[in-house]
C-alpha positions as CSV (number, residue, x, y, z in Angstrom):
1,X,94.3,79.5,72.3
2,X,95.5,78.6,68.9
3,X,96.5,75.5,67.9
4,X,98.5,75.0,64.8
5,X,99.9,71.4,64.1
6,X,100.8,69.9,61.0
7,X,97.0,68.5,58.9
8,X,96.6,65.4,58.4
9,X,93.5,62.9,58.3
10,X,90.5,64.3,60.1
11,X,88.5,62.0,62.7
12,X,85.5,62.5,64.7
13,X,85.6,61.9,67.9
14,X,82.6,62.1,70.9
15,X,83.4,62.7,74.5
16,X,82.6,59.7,76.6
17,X,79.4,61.4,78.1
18,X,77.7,62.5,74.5
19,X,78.5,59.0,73.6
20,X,76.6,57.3,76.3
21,X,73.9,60.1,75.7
22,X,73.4,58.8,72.0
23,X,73.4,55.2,73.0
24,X,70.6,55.5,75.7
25,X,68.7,57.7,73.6
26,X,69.0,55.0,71.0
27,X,67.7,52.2,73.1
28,X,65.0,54.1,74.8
29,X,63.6,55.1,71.4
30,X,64.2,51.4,70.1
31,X,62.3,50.0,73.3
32,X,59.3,52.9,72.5
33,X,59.2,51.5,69.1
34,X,58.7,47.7,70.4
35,X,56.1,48.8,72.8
36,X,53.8,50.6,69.7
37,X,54.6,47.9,67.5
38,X,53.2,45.5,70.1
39,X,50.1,48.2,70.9
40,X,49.1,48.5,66.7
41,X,50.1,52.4,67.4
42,X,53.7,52.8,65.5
43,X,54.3,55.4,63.5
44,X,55.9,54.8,60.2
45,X,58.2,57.9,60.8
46,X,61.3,55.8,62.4
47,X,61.9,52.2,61.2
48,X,62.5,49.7,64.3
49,X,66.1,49.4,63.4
50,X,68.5,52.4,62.9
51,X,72.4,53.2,62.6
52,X,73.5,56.2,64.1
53,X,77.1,58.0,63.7
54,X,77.7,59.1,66.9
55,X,80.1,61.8,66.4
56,X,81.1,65.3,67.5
57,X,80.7,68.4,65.0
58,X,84.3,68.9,64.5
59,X,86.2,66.5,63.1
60,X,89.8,66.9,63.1
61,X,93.7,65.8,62.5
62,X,95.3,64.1,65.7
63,X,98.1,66.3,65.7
64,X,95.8,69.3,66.0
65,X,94.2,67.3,69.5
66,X,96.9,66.3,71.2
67,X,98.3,70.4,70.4
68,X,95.6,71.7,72.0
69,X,95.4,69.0,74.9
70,X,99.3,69.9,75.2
71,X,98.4,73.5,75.2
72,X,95.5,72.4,78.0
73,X,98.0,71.3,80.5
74,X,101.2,73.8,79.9
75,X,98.5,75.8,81.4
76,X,98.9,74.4,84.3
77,X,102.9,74.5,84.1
78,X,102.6,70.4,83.2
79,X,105.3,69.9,80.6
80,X,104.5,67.3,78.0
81,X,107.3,66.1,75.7
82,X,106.7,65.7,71.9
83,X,107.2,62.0,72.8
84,X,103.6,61.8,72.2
85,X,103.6,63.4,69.0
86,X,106.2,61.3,67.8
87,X,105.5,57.7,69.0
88,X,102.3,58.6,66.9
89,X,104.2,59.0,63.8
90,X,106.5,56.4,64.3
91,X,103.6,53.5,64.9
92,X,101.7,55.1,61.5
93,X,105.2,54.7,59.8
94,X,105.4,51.9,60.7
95,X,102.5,50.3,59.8
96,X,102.9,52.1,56.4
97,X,106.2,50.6,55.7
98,X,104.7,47.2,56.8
99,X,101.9,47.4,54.0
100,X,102.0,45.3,51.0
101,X,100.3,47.6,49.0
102,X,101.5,50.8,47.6
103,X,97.7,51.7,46.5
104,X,96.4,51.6,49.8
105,X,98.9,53.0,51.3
106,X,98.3,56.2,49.1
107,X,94.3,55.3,49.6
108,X,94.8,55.1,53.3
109,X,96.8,59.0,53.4
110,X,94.2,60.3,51.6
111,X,91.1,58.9,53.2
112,X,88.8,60.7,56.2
113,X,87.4,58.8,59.0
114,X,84.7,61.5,58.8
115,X,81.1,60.9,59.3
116,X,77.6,63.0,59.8
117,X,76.3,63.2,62.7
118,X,73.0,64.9,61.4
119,X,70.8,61.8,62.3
120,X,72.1,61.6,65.4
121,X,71.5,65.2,66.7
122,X,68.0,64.9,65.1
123,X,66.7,61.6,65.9
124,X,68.5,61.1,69.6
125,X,69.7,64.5,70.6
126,X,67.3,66.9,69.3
127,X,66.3,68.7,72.3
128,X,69.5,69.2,74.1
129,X,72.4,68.6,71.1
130,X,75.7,67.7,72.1
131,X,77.0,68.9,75.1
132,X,80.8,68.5,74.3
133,X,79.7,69.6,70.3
134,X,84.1,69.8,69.7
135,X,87.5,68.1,70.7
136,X,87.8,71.5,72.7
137,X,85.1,71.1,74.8
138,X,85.5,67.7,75.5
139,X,89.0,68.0,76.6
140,X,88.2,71.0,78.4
141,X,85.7,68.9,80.4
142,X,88.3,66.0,81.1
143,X,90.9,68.5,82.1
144,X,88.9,70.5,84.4
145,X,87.4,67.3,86.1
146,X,87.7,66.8,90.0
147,X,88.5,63.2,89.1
148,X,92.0,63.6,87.1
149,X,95.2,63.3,88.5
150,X,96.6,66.5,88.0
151,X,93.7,68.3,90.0
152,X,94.3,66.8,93.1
């Protein structure tokens, strides 16, 4: 399936179950931490506190998501409008008209709400990595659910 839609800013996103993943991992390591600190036994190879970007590995535009989510359930002969698509646009415009600022408005367009996730597969996930790693997979796993309204 290809999925061309106009570019835009590129987000990461995290399916909901990588996320919890991360944040387990997180506090089972933190609580290991405390429990060495308290024994005299902690390594100084992880400090007690960390911050963790818990991310997928392929960022991406929103327009380029919901085309493939569209593309996802026209599969299954659901139709979805470009109503989606264009309430989007229309809230960003919106908001961009609502500014103050001409500079960050032009700041804003040209930012990323990117981030590296490299910590995160290495520290928390290291032995089993993500297992949604992209948007695609993640919606893949949502769409093909038992639990989702169109699959009943």
């Amino acid at each position: 399936m290809s999925s061309k839609a106009t570019t835009g800013n590129k987000t990461n996103r995290i399916h909901i179950v990588d996320l919890a993943r991360g944040v387990l991992a997180g506090m089972f390591q933190q609580k290991c931490n405390e429990n060495e600190k308290r024994n005299g036994s902690m390594s100084n190879s992880l400090a007690t506190n960390r911050i963790y970007n818990l991310a997928d590995n392929l960022p991406e535009a929103r327009p380029t998501v919901l085309s493939f989510a569209r593309e996802l359930l026209s599969s299954i002969e659901i139709s979805v409008t470009d109503d989606v698509t264009t309430t989007a646009t229309a809230i960003t415009t919106t908001k961009t008209n609502s500014r103050s600022s001409v500079s960050r408005q032009n700041r804003r367009e040209k930012e990323s709400k990117v981030v590296c996730n490299k910590r995160m597969r290495q520290e928390l996930l290291s032995d089993s990595g993500l297992l949604f790693p992209t948007y695609r997979e993640g919606l893949n796993e949502i769409f093909n659910a038992q639990t989702t309204p169109w699959r009943r």
